[in-house]
SEFIZA-3560 file (N, C-alpha, C; in Angstrom, 3 decimals):
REM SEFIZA-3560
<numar><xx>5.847</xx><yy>13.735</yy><zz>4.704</zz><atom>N</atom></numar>
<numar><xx>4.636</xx><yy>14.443</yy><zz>5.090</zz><atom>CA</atom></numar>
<numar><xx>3.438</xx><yy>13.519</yy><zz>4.942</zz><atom>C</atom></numar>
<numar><xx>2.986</xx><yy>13.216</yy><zz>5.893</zz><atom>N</atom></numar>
<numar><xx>1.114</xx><yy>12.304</yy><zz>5.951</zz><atom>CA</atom></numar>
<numar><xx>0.346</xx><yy>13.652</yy><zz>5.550</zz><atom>C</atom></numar>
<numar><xx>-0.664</xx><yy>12.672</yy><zz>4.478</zz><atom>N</atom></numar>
<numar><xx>-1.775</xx><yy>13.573</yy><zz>4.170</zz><atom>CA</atom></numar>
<numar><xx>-3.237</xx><yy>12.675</yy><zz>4.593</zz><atom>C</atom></numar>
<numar><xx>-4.111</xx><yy>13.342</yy><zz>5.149</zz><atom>N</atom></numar>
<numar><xx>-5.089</xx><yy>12.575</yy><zz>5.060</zz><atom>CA</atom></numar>
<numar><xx>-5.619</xx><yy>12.256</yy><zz>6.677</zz><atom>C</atom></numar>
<numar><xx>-6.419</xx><yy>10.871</yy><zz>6.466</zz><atom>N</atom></numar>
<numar><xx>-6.266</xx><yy>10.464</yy><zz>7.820</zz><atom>CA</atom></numar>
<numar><xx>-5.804</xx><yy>9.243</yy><zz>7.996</zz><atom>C</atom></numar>
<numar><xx>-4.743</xx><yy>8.583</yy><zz>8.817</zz><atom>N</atom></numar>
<numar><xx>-4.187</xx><yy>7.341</yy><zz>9.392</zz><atom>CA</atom></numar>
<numar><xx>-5.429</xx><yy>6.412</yy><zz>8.631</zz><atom>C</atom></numar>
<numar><xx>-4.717</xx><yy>5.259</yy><zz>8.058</zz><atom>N</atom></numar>
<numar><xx>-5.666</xx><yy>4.360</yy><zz>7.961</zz><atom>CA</atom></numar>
<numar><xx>-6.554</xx><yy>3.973</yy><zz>6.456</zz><atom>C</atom></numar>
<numar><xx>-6.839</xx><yy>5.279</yy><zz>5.909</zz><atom>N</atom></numar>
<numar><xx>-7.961</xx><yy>5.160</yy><zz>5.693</zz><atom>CA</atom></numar>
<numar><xx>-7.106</xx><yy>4.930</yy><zz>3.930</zz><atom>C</atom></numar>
<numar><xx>-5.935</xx><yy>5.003</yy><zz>3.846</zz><atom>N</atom></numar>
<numar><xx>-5.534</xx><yy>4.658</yy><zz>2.389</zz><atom>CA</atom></numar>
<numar><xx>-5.349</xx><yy>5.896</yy><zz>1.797</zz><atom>C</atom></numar>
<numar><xx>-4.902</xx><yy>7.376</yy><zz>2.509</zz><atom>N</atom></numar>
<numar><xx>-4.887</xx><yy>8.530</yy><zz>1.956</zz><atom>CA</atom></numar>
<numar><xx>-3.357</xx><yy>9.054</yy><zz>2.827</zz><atom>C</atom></numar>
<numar><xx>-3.028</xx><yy>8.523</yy><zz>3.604</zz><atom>N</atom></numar>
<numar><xx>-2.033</xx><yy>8.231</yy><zz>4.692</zz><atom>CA</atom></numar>
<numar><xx>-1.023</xx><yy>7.946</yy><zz>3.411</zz><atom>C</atom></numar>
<numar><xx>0.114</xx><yy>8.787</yy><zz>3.170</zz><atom>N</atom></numar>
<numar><xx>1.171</xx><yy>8.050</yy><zz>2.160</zz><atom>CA</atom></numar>
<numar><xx>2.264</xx><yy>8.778</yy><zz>2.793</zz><atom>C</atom></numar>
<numar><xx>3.343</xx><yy>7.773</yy><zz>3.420</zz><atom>N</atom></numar>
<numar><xx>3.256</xx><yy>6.844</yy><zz>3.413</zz><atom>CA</atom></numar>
<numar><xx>2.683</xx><yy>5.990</yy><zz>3.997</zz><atom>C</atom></numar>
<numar><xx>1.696</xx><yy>5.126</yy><zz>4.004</zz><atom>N</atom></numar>
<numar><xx>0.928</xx><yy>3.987</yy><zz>5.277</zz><atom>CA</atom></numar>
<numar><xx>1.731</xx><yy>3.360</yy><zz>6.256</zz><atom>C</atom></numar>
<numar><xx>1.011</xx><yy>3.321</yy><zz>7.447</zz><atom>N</atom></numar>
<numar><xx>1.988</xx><yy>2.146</yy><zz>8.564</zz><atom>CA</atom></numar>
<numar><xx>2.343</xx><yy>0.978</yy><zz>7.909</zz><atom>C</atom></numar>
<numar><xx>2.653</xx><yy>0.428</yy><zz>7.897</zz><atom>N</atom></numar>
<numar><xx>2.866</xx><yy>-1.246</yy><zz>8.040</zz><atom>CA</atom></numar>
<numar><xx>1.404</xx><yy>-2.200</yy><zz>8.339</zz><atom>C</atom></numar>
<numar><xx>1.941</xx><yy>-1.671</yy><zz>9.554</zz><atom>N</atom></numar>
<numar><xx>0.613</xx><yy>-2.485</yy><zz>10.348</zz><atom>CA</atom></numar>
<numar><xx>-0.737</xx><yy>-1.939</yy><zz>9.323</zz><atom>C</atom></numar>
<numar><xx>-1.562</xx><yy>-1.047</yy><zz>9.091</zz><atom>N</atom></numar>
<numar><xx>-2.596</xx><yy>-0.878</yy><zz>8.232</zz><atom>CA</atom></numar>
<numar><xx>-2.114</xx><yy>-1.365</yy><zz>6.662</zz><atom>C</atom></numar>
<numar><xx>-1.392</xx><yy>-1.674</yy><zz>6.448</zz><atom>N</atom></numar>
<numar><xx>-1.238</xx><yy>-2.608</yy><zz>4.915</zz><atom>CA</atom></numar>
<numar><xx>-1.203</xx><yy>-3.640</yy><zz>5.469</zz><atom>C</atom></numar>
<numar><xx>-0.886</xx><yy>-4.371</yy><zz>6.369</zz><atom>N</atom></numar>
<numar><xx>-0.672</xx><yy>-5.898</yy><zz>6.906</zz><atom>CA</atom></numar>
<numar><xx>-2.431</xx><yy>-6.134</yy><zz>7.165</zz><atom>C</atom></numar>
<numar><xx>-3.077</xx><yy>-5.096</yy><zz>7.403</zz><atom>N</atom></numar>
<numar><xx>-4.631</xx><yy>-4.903</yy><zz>8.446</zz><atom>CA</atom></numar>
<numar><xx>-5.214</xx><yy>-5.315</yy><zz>6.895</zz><atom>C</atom></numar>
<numar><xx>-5.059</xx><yy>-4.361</yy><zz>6.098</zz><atom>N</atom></numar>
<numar><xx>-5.771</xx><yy>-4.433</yy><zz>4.582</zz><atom>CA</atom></numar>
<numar><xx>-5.258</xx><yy>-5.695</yy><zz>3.652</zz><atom>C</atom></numar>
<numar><xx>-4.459</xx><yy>-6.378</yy><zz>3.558</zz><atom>N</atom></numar>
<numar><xx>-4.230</xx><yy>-6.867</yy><zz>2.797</zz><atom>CA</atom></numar>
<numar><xx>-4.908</xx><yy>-8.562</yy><zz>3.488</zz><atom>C</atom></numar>
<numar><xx>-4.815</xx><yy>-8.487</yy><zz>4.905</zz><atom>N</atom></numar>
<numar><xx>-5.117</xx><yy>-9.546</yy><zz>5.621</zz><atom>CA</atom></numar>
<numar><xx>-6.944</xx><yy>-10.096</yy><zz>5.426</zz><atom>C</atom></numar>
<numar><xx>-7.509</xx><yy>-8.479</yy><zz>5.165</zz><atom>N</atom></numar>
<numar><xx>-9.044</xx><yy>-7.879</yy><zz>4.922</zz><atom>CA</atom></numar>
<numar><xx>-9.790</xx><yy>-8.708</yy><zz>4.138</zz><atom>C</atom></numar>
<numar><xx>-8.444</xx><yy>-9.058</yy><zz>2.938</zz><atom>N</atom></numar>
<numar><xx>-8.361</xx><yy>-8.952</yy><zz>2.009</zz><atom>CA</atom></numar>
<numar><xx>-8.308</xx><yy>-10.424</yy><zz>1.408</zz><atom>C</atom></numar>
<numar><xx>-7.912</xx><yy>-11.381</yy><zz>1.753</zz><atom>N</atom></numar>
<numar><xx>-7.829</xx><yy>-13.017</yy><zz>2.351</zz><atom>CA</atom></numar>
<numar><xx>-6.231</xx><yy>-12.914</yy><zz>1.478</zz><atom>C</atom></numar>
<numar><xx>-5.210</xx><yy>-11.842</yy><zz>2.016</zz><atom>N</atom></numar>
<numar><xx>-4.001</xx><yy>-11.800</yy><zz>1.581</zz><atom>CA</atom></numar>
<numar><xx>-2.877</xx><yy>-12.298</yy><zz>3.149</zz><atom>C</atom></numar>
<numar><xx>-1.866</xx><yy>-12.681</yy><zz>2.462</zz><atom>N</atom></numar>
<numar><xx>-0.856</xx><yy>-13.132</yy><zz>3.624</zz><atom>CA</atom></numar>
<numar><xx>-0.476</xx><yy>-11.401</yy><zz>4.078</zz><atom>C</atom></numar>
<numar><xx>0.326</xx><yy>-11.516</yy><zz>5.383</zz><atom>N</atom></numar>
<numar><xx>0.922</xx><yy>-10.827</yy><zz>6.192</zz><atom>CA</atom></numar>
<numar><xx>2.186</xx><yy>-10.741</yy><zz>5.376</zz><atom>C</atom></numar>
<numar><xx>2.985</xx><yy>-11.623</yy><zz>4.450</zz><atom>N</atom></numar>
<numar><xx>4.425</xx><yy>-11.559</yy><zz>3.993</zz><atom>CA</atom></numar>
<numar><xx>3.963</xx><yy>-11.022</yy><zz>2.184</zz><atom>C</atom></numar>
<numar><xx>3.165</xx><yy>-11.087</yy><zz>2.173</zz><atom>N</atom></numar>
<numar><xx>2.050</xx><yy>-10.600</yy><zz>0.815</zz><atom>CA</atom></numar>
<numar><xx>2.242</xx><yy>-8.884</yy><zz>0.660</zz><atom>C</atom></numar>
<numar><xx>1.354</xx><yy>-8.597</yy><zz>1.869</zz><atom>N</atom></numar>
<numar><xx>1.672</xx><yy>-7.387</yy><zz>2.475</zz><atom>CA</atom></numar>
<numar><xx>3.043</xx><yy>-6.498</yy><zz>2.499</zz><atom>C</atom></numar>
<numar><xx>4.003</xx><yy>-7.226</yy><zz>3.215</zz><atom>N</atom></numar>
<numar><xx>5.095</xx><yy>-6.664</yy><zz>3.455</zz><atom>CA</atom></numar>
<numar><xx>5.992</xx><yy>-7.035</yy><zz>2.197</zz><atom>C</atom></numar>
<numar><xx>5.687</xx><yy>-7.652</yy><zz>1.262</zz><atom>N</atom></numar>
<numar><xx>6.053</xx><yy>-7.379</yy><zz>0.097</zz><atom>CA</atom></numar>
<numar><xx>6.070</xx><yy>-5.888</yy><zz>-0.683</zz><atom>C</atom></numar>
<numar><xx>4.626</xx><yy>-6.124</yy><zz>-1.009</zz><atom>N</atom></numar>
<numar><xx>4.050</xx><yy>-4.581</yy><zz>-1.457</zz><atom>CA</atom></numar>
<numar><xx>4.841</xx><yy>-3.443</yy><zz>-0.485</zz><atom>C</atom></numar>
<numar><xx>4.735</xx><yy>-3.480</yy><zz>0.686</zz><atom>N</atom></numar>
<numar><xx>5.119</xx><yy>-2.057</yy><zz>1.400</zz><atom>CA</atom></numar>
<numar><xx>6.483</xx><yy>-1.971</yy><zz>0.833</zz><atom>C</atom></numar>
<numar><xx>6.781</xx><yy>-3.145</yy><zz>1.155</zz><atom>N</atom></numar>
<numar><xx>9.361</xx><yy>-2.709</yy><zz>0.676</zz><atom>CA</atom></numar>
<numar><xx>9.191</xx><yy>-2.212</yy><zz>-1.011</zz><atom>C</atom></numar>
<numar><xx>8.507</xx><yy>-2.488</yy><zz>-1.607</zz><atom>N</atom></numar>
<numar><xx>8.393</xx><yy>-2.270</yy><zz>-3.030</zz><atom>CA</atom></numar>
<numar><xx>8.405</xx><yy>-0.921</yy><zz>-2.849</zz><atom>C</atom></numar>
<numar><xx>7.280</xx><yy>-0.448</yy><zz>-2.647</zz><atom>N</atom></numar>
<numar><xx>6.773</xx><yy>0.926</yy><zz>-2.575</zz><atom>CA</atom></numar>
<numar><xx>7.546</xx><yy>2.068</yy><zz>-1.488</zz><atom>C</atom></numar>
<numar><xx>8.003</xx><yy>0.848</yy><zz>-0.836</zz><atom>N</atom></numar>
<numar><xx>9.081</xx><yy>2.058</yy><zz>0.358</zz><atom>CA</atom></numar>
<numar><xx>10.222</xx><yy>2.223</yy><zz>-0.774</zz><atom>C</atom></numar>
<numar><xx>10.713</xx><yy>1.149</yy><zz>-1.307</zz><atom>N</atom></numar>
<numar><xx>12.224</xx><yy>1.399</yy><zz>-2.140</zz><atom>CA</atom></numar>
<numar><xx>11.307</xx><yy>2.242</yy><zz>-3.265</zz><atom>C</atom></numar>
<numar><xx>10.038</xx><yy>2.599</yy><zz>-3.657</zz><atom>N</atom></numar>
<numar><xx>10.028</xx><yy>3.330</yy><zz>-4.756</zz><atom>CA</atom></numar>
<numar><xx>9.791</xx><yy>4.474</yy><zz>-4.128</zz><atom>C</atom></numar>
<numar><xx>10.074</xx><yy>5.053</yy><zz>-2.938</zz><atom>N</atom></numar>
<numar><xx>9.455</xx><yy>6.162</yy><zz>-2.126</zz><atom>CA</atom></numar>
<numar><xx>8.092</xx><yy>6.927</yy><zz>-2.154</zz><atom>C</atom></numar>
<numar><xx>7.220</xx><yy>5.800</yy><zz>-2.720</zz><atom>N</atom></numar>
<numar><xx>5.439</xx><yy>5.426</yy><zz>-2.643</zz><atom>CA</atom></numar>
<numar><xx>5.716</xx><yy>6.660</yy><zz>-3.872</zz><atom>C</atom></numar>
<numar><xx>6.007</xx><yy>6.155</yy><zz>-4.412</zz><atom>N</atom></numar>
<numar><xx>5.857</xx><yy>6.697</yy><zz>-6.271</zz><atom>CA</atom></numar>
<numar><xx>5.473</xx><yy>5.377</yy><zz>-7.415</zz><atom>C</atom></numar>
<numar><xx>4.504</xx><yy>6.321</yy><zz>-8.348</zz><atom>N</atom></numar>
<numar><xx>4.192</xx><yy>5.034</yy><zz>-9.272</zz><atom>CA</atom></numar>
<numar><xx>5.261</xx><yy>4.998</yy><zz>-10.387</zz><atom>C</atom></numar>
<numar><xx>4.822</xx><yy>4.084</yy><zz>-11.470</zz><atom>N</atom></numar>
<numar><xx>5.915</xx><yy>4.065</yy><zz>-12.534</zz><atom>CA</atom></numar>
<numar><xx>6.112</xx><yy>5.656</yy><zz>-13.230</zz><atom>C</atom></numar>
<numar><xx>5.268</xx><yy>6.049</yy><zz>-12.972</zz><atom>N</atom></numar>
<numar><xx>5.770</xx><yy>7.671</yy><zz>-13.752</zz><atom>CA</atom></numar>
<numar><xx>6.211</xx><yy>8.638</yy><zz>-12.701</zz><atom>C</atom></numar>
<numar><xx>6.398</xx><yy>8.011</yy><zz>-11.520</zz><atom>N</atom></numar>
<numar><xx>6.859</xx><yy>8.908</yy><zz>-10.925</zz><atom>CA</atom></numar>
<numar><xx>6.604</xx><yy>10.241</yy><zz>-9.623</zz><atom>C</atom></numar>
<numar><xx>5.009</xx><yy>10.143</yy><zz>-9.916</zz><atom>N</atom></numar>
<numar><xx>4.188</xx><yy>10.569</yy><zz>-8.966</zz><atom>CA</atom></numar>
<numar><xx>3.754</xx><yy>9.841</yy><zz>-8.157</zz><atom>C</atom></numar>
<numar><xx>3.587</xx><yy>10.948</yy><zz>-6.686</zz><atom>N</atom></numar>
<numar><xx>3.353</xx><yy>9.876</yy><zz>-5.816</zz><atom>CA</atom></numar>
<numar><xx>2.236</xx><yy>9.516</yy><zz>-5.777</zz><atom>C</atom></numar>
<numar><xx>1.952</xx><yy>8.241</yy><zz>-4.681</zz><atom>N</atom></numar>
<numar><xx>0.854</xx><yy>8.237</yy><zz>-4.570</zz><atom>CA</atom></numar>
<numar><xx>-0.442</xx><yy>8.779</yy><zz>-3.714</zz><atom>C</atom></numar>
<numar><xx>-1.403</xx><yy>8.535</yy><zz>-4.507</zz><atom>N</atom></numar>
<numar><xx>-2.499</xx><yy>9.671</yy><zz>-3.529</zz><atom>CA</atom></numar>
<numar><xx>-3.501</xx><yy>8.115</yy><zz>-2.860</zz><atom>C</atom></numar>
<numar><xx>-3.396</xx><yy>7.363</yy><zz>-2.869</zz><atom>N</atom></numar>
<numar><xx>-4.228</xx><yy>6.395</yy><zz>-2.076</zz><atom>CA</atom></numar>
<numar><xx>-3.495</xx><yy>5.049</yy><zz>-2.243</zz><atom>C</atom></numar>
<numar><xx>-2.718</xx><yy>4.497</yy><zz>-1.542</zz><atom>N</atom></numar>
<numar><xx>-2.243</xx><yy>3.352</yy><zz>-1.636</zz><atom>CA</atom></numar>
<numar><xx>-2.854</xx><yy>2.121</yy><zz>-1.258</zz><atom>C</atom></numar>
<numar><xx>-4.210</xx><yy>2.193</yy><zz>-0.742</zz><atom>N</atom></numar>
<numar><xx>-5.094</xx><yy>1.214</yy><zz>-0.914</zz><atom>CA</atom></numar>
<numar><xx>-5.705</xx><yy>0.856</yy><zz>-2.680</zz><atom>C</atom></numar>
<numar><xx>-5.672</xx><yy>1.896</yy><zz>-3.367</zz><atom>N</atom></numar>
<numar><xx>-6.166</xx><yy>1.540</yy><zz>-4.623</zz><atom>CA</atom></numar>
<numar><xx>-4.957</xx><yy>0.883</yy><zz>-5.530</zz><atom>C</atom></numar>
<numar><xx>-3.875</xx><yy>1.318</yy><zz>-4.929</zz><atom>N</atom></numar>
<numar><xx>-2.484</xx><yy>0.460</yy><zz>-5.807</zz><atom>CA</atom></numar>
<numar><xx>-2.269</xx><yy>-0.845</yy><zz>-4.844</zz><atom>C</atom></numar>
<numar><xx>-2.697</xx><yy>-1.000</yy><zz>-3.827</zz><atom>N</atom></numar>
<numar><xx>-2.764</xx><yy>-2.370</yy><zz>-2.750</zz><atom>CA</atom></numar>
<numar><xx>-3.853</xx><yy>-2.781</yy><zz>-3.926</zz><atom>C</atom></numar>
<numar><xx>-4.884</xx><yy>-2.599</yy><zz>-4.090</zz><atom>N</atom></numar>
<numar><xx>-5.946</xx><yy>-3.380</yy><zz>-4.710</zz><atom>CA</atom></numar>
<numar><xx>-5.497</xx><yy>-3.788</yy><zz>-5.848</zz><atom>C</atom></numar>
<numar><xx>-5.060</xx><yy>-3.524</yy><zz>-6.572</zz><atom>N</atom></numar>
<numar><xx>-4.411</xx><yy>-3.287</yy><zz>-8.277</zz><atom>CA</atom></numar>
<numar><xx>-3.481</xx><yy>-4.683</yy><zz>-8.104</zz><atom>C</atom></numar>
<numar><xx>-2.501</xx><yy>-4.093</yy><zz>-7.149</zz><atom>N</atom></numar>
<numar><xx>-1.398</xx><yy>-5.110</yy><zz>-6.845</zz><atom>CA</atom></numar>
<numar><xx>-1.783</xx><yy>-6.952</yy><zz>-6.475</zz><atom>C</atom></numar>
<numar><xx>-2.954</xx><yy>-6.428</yy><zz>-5.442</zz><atom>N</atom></numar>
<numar><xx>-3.505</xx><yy>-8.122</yy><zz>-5.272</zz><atom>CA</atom></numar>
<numar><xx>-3.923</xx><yy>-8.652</yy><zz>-6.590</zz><atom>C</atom></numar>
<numar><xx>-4.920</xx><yy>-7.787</yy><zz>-7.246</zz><atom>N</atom></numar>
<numar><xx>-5.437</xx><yy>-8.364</yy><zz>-8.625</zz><atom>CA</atom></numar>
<numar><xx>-4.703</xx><yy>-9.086</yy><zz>-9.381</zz><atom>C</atom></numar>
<numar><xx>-3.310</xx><yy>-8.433</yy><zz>-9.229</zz><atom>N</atom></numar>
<numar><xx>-2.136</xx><yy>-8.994</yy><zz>-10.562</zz><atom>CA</atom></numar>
<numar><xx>-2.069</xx><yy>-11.049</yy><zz>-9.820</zz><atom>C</atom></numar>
<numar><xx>-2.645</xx><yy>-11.143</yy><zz>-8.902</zz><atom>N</atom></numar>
<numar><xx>-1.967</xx><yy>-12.372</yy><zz>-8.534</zz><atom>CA</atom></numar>
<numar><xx>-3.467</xx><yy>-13.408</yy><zz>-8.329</zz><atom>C</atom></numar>
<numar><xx>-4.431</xx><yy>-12.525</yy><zz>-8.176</zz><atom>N</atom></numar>
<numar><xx>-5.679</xx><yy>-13.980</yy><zz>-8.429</zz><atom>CA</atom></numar>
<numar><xx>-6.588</xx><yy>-13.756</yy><zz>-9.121</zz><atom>C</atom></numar>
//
């Protein structure tokens, strides 16, 4: 079930293409990106406790942080 609107990081699960769009935004690689998405697809866009997520741009943001 999409909640929200396309795009905007409220969309769970997100396209591809708009995490590839954001992370690129972002001065992140395209394979950067599609990292994060298989993660979060194999966790079925759930965090470590288990709930899903409600904005996956703010766990995209979180996620880049861990690396610069």
């Amino acid at each position: 079930m999409l909640t929200g609107v396309e795009g905007t990081g409220k969309s769970v699960p997100p396209k591809i293409e708009h995490v590839r769009i954001y992370f690129l935004q972002k001065d992140q690689s395209a394979a950067f990106a599609q990292e994060f998405f298989d993660h979060y697809q194999s966790r079925n866009w759930k965090n470590r406790q288990g709930t899903r997520l409600s904005n996956w741009k703010s766990t995209a943001w979180e996620w880049i942080l861990k690396v610069i």
